[in-house]
C-alpha positions as semicolon CSV with decimal commas, in nm:
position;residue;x (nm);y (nm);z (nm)
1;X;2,744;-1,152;0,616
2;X;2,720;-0,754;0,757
3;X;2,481;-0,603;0,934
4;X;2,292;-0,330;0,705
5;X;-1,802;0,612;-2,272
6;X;-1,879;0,432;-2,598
7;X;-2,279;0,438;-2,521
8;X;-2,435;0,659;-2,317
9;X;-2,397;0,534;-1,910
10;X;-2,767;0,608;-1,716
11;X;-2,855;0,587;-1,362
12;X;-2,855;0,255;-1,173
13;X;-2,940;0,148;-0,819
14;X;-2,614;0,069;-0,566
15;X;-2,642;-0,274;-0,425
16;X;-2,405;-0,520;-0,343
17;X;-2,098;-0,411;-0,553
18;X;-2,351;-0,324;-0,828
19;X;-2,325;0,010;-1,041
20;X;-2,492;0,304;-0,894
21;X;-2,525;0,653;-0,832
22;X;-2,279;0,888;-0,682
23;X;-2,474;0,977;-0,381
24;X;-2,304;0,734;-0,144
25;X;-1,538;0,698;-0,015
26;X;-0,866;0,871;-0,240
27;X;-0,598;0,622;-0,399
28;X;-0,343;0,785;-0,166
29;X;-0,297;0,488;-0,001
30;X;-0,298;0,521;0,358
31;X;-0,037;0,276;0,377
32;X;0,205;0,489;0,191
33;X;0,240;0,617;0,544
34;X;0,329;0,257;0,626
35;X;0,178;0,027;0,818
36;X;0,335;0,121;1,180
37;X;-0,023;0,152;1,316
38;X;0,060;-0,157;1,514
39;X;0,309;0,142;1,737
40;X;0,068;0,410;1,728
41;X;-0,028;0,300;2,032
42;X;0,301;0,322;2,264
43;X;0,421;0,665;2,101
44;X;0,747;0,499;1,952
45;X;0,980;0,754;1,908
46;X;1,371;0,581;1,791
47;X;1,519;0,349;1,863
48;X;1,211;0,180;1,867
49;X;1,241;-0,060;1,620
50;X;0,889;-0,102;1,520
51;X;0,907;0,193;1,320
52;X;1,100;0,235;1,045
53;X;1,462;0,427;0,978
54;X;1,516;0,695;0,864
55;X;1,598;0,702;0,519
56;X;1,536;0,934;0,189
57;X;1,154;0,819;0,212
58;X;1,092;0,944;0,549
59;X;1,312;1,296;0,495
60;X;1,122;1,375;0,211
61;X;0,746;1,205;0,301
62;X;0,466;1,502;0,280
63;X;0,771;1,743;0,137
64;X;0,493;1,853;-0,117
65;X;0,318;2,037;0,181
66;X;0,616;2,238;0,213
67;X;0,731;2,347;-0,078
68;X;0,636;2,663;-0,255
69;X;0,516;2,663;-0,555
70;X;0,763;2,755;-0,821
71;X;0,707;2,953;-1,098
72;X;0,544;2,796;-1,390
73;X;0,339;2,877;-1,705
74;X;0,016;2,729;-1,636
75;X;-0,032;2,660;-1,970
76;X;0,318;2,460;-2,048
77;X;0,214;2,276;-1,726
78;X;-0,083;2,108;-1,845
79;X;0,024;2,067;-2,177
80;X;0,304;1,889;-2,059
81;X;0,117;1,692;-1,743
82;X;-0,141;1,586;-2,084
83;X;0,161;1,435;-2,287
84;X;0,308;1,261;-1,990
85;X;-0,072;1,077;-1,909
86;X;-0,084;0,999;-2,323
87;X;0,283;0,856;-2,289
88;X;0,185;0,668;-1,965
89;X;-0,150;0,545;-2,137
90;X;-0,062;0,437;-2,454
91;X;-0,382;0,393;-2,607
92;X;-0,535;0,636;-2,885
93;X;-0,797;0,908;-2,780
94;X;-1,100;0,829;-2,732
95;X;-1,058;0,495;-2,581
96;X;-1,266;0,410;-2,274
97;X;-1,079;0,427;-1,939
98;X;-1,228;0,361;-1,598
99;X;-1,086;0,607;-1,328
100;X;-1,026;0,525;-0,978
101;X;-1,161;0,794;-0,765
102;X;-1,120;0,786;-0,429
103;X;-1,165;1,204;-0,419
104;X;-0,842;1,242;-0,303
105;X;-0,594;1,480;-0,496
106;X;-0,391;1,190;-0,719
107;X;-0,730;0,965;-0,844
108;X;-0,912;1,312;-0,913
109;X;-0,612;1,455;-1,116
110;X;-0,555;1,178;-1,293
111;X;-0,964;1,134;-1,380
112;X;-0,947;1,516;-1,503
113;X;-0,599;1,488;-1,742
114;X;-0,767;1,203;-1,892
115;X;-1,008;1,370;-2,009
116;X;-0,778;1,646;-2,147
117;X;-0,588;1,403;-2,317
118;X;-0,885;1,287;-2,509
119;X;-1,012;0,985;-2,336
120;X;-1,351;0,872;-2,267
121;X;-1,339;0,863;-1,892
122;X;-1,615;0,688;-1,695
123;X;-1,524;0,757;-1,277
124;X;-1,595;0,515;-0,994
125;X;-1,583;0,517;-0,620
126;X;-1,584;0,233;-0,351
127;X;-1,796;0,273;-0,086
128;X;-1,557;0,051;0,161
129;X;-1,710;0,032;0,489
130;X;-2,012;0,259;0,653
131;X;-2,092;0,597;0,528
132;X;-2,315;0,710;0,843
133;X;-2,009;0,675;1,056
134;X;-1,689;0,802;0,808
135;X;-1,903;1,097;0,689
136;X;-1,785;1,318;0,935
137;X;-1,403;1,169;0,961
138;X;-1,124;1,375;0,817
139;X;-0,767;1,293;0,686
140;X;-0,845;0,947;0,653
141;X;-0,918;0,731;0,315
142;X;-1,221;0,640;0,186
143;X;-1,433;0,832;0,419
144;X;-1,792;0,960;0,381
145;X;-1,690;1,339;0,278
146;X;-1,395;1,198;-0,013
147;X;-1,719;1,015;-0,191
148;X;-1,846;1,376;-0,204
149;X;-1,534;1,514;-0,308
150;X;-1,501;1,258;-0,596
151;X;-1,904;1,325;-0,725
152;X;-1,838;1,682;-0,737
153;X;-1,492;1,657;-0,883
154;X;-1,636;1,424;-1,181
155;X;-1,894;1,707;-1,211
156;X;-1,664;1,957;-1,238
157;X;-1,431;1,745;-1,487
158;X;-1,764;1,667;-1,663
159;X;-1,739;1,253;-1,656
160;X;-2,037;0,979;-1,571
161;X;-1,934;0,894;-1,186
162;X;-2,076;0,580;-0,995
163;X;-2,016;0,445;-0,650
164;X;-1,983;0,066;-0,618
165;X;-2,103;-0,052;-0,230
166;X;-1,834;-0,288;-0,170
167;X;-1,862;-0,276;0,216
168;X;-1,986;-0,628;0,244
169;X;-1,651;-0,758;0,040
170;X;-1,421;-0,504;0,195
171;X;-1,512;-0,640;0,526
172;X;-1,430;-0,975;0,464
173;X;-1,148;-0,958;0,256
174;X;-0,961;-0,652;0,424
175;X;-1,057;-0,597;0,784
176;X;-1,151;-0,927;0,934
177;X;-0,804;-1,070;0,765
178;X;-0,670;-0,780;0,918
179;X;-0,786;-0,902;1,255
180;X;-0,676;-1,254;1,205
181;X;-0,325;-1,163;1,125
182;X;-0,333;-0,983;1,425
183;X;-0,469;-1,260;1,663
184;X;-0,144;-1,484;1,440
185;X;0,090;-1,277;1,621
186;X;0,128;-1,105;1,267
187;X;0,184;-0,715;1,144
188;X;-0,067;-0,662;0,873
189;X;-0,065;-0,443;0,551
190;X;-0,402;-0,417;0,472
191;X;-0,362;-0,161;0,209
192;X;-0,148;-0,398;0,009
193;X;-0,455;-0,665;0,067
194;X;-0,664;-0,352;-0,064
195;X;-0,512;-0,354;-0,352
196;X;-0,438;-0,732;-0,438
197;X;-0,851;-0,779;-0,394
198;X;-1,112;-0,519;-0,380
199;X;-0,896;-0,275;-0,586
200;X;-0,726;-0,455;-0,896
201;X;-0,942;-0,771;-0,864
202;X;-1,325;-0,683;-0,792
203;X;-1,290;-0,327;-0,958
204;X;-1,080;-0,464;-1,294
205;X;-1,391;-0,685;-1,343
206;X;-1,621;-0,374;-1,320
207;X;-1,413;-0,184;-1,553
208;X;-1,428;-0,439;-1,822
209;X;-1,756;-0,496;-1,784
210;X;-1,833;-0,113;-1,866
211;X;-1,669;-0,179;-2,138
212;X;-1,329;-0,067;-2,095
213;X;-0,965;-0,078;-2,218
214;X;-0,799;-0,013;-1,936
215;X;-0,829;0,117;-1,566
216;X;-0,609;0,451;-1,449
217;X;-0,581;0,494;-1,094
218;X;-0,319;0,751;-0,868
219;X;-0,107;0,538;-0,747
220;X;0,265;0,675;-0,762
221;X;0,418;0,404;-0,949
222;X;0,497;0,327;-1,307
223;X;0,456;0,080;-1,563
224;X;0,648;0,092;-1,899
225;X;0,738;-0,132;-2,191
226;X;1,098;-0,318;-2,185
227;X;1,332;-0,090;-2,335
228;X;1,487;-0,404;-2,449
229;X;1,194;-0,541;-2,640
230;X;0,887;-0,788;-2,547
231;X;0,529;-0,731;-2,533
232;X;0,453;-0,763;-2,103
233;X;0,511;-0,463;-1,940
234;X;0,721;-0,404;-1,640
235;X;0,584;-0,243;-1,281
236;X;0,856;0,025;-1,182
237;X;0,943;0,292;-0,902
238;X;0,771;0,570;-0,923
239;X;0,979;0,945;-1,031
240;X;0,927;1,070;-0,725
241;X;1,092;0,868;-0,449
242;X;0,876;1,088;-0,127
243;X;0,533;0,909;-0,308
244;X;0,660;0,572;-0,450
245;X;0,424;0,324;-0,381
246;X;0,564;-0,009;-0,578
247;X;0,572;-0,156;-0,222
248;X;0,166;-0,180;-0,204
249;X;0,151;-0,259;-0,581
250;X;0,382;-0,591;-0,569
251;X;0,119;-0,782;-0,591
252;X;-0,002;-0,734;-0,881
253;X;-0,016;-0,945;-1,133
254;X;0,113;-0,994;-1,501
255;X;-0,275;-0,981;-1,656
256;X;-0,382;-0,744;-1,367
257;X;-0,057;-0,499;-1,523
258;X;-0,117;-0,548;-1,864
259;X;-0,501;-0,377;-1,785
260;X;-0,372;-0,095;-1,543
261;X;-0,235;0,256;-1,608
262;X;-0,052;0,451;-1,363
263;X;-0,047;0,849;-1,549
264;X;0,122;1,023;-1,260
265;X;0,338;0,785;-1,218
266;X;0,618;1,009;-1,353
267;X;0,540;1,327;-1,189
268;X;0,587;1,482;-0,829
269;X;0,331;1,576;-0,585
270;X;0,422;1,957;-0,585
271;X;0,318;1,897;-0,995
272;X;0,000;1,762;-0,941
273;X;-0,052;2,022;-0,688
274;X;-0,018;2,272;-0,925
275;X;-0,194;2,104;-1,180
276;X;-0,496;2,055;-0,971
277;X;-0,484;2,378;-0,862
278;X;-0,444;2,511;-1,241
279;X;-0,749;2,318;-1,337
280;X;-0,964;2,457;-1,064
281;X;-0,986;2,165;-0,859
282;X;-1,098;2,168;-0,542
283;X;-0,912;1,943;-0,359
284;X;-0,620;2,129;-0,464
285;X;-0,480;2,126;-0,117
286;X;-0,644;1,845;0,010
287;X;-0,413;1,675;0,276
288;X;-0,310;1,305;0,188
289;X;-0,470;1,056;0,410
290;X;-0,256;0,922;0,690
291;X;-0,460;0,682;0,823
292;X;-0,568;0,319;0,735
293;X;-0,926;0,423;0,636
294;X;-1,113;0,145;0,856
295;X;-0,920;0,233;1,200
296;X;-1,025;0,552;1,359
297;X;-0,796;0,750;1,488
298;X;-0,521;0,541;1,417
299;X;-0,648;0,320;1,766
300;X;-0,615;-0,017;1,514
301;X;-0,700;-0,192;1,891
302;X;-1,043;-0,049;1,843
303;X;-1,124;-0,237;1,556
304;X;-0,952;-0,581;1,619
305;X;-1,103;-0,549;1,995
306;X;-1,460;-0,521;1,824
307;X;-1,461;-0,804;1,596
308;X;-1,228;-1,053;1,786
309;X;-1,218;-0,973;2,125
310;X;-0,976;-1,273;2,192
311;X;-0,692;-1,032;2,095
312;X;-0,715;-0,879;2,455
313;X;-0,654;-1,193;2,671
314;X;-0,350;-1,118;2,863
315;X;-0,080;-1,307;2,873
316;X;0,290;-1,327;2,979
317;X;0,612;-1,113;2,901
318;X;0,909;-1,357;2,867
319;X;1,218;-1,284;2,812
320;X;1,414;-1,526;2,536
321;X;1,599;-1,691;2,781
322;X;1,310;-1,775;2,937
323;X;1,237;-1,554;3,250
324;X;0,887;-1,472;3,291
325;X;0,894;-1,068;3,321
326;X;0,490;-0,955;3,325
327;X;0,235;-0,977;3,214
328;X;0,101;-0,809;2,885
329;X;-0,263;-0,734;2,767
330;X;-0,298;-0,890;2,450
331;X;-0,084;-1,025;2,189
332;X;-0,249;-0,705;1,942
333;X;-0,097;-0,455;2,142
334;X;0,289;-0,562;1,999
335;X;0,481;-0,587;1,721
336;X;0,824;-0,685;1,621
337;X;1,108;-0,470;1,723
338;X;0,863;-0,249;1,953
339;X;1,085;-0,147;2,267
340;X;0,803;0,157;2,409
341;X;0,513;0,031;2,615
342;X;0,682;-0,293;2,712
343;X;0,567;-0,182;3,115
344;X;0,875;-0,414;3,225
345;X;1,213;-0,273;3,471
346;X;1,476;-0,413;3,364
347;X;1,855;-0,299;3,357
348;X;1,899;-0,290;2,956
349;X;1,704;-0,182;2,651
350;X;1,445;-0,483;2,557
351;X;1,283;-0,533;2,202
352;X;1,010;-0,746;2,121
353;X;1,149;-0,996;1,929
354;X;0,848;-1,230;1,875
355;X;0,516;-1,318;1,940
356;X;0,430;-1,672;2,017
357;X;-0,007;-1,623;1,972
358;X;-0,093;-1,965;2,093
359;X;0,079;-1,932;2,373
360;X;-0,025;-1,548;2,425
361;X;0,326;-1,466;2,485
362;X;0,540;-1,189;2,377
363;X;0,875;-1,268;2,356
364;X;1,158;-0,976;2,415
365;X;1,511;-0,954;2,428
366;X;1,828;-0,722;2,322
367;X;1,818;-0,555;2,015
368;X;2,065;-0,793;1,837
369;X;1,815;-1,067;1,873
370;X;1,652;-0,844;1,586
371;X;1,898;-0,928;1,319
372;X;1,774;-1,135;1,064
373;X;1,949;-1,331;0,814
374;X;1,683;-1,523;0,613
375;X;1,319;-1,530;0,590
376;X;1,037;-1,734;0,402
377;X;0,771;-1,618;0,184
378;X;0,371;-1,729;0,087
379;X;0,133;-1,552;-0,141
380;X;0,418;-1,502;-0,375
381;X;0,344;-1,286;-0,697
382;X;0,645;-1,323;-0,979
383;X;0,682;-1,029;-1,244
384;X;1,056;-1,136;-1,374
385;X;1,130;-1,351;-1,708
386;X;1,030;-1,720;-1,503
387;X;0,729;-1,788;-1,502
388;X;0,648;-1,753;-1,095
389;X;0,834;-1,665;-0,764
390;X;0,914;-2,045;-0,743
391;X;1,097;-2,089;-0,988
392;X;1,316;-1,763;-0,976
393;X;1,377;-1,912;-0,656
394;X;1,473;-2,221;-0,804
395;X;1,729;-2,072;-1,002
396;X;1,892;-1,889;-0,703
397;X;1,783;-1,545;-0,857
398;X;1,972;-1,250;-0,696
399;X;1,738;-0,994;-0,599
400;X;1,753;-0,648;-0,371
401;X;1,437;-0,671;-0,096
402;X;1,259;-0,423;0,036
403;X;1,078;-0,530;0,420
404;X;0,910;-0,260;0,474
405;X;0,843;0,084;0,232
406;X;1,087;0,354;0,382
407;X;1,355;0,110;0,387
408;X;1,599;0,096;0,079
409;X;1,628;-0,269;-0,046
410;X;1,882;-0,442;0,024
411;X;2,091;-0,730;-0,156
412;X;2,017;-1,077;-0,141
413;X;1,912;-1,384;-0,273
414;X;1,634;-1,631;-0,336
415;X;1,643;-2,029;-0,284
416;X;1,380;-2,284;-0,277
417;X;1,352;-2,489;0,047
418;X;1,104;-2,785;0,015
419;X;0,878;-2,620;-0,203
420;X;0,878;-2,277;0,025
421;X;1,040;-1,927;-0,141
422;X;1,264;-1,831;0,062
423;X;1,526;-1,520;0,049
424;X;1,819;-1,505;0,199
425;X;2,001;-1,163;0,328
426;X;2,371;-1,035;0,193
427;X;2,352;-0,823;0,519
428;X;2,125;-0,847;0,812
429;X;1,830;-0,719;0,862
430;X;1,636;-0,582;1,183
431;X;1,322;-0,602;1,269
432;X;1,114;-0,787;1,000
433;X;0,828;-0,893;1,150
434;X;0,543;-1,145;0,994
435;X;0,304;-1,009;0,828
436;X;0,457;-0,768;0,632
437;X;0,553;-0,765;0,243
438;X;0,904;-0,838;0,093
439;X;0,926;-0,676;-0,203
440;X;1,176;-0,817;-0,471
441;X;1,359;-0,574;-0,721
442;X;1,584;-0,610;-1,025
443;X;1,947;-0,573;-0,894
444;X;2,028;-0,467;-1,234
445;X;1,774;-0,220;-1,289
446;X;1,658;-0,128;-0,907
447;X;1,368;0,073;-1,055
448;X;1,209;-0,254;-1,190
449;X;1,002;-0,497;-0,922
450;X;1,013;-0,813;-0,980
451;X;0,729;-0,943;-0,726
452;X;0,748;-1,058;-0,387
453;X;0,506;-1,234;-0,120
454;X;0,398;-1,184;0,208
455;X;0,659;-1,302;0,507
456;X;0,513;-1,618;0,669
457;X;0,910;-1,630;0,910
458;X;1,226;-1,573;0,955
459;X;1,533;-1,719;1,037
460;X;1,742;-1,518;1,349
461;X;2,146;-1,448;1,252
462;X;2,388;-1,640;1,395
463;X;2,615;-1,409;1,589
C-alpha cells in the first residue's frame, strides 16, 4: 500500500410546508465550498490538515468570477444553452416541471431556459430557517433577500412561484443533526443531509403533488441514460470540474434520480453567466454563496453553542501516547487533521487525530498518525448494477473514493465485514474524519457515481 402548469395554480396560504405565496430563501450549495467550517475558526492556513489539498477543484473554485467574458453571439448562446436543457430533460414541451429556486444564479437560470425550451414551469422556494433574521444576511444560502430574488426572477421569467415554510422540518432534520454530529466528535455535511431530506425527499413529494413530471434544480451535476443500454439512469460528474457537485448528490437515490433533472449540468459557470446576463437577469452577477446558510458568519460554534450547549465543556488535550497536554474548550471546536488553534508547546508539529466525545478528549499526534488505510460506512446509498451498497460490497467491488469534494478519488475497494460496508484504500489516505461522505465512483468510467454512505470510522495504517 502507498501513501496518496396543466391547470391554472392560484394563491394559497404558507403554513407548515404547505403551498403559498412568494412573499416569504439558491441551489449553489454552500457546501460546494466544502464543509471545512469546522476550521473556520483557527484560520487554518496548510499544512493544516483539516482543510483540504490543493487540487484542480480548489485552483479553479470561483474561476467564473475571473474570467472575462468571451465573445459570443447572444443569440447562438441561448439557442444552444435551450438544446442542451431539452437534451438534459428529455421530456416533450409542454410537460410540467417544478423548478428549484433558491434565487441564486444556477436555480434561476435553469427556471428561465425551461421556459424557453417550452416547458410548463411552476417555481418554488424553501423558506429554511427564520426570515426576520436572514433578511438582511448576504453571500449566504437561503437567506431572506434570495426569497426576493427568486419572486422577482419568476416574475420576470413569467412562471407561478410559491414558497414552502419548511423551517420547522429543516430544523430538525438539518441543524439539530448537525449539532449532534458535532457533540459525536463528528465533522458534519449538512448540505449533503439538505439534499438527502428536505431537498429531494420533502420537495419531490410537493412536485408530484402539483402535478409534475419531473423536478429541475441547479445543481452542477449530470444525469444521463447508459450509453450501453437499460432504462435507470446514471448520476455523473458534472462538465465543469470548478462546480461539480456529485459529492452532495450521492445520496440520492435510484427513484429519487429517475424524477430529477439536472439542465446545467453540462455547462460552465462563465456560460450561465452569460446566459443570465443575456436574458436580463438580475442576479447576473450574483456571488455564489459560501456559507452554510444556517451558521452566520461562518462561526458554526454559534449555532451548536445555542442549541446544545454541552459542546463547550472543556476537556483534556492528550497526546496518543497518552500524555495529558491541556486542556481544550469543547470537543466542537476540532476536527480531524486540524494542527492551528491546538494552544499546546510542544517541540514538533501535532494534528488532531481523533476525538474521543465521551470522554471530552481530543486526541493529537504527528501527522503520520493521519494515514488511513480503511474505513467503514452507514447510511449507504447504491447506484451500480447490485441492488444496494451491501452487496457491491459483498462482491469485493473495486471502486475510486472520494473523502471529501476537492480531493480526486482515489482507488480502492469495498468488502463486507459482519454486515458493515466497508472500503478499503489502494493508497493511504489523510485526514478522513467521521462525519463526512465517501463517495464511490466507477473505476471504469470515473465520471459515473456509484453511491456511497456516510463514514461512521476508520481504521489507522500500519506503518
Amino acid at each position: 500500500m502507498v501513501q496518496r402548469p396543466r391547470e391554472s395554480l392560484g394563491p394559497h396560504r404558507t403554513c407548515g410546508g404547505q403551498i403559498g405565496p412568494a412573499n416569504k430563501s439558491r441551489d449553489e450549495d454552500p457546501c460546494e465550498w466544502e464543509h471545512g467550517v469546522r476550521s473556520s475558526v483557527t484560520t487554518p492556513p496548510s499544512p493544516d490538515l483539516a482543510k483540504p489539498r490543493p487540487t484542480r477543484y480548489i485552483a479553479a473554485m470561483d474561476a467564473d468570477l475571473l474570467t472575462p467574458a468571451a465573445t459570443h453571439d447572444p443569440d447562438a448562446l441561448i439557442v444552444r444553452a435551450v438544446e442542451q436543457v431539452r437534451a438534459a430533460v428529455g421530456l416533450p414541451a409542454g410537460t410540467r416541471i417544478v423548478a428549484a429556486m433558491s434565487g441564486g444564479v444556477d436555480s434561476t437560470v435553469t427556471a428561465a431556459l425551461l421556459a424557453r425550451a417550452g416547458y410548463d414551469v411552476v417555481g418554488v422556494t424553501l423558506q429554511l430557517y427564520d426570515h426576520g433574521a436572514a433578511v438582511s444576511r448576504k453571500g449566504a444560502c437561503c437567506a431572506g433577500q434570495d426569497i426576493l430574488d427568486a419572486r422577482m426572477a419568476a416574475e420576470r421569467i413569467g412562471i407561478p412561484h410559491y414558497v414552502l415554510d419548511y423551517e420547522s422540518r429543516f430544523r430538525e432534520q438539518v441543524i439539530e443533526d448537525f449539532a449532534d454530529a458535532y457533540l459525536r466528535g463528528e465533522t458534519p455535511i449538512p448540505c449533503v443531509r439538505c439534499n438527502q431530506t428536505v431537498k429531494f425527499r420533502d420537495l419531490l413529494d410537493v412536485a408530484r403533488d402539483l402535478g409534475a413530471e419531473a423536478m429541475a434544480t441547479g445543481h452542477y451535476v449530470q444525469r444521463a441514460m447508459p450509453a450501453s443500454g437499460g432504462n435507470r439512469p446514471q448520476l455523473r460528474r458534472a462538465a465543469d470540474p470548478a462546480k461539480d457537485q456529485s459529492y452532495f448528490l450521492f445520496a440520492t437515490t435510484p427513484e429519487q434520480l429517475d424524477f430529477l433533472r439536472f439542465p446545467l449540468g453540462g455547462m460552465d459557470k462563465p456560460t450561465v453567466r452569460l446566459v443570465a446576463a443575456e436574458l436580463g437577469l438580475a442576479i447576473a452577477d450574483k456571488p455564489d454563496s459560501q456559507d452554510i446558510c444556517f451558521v452566520p458568519e461562518g462561526k458554526y460554534t454559534t449555532v451548536i453553542d445555542k442549541i446544545r450547549p454541552q459542546g463547550a465543556l472543556p476537556g483534556d488535550m492528550v497526546h496518543m501516547d497518552g500524555r495529558v497536554l491541556g486542556r481544550h474548550e469543547g470537543v466542537t471546536r476540532y476536527t480531524i487533521g486540524q494542527r492551528r488553534g491546538l494552544n499546546i508547546a510542544v517541540g514538533d508539529p501535532l494534528f488532531v487525530v481523533k476525538i474521543d466525545a465521551d470522554r471530552r478528549q481530543v486526541i493529537v499526534g504527528p501527522r503520520e498518525a493521519l494515514l488511513t488505510q480503511a474505513l467503514s460506512l452507514k447510511e449507504g446509498n447504491w447506484l451500480g448494477a447490485e441492488d444496494s451498497l451491501e452487496a457491491a460490497a459483498a462482491n469485493g467491488a473495486p471502486v475510486l473514493a472520494r473523502v471529501r469534494s476537492t480531493r480526486e478519488p482515489v482507488p480502492g475497494r469495498l468488502a463486507l465485514v459482519d454486515n458493515e460496508p466497508r472500503l478499503v484504500f489502494d493508497v493511504l489516505e489523510e485526514g478522513v474524519a467521521p462525519g463526512q461522505a465517501c463517495v464511490l465512483y466507477d473505476p471504469a468510467d470515473p465520471e459515473r457515481v456509484l453511491g456511497g454512505g456516510f463514514i461512521v470510522a476508520t481504521e489507522r495504517a500500519a506503518l
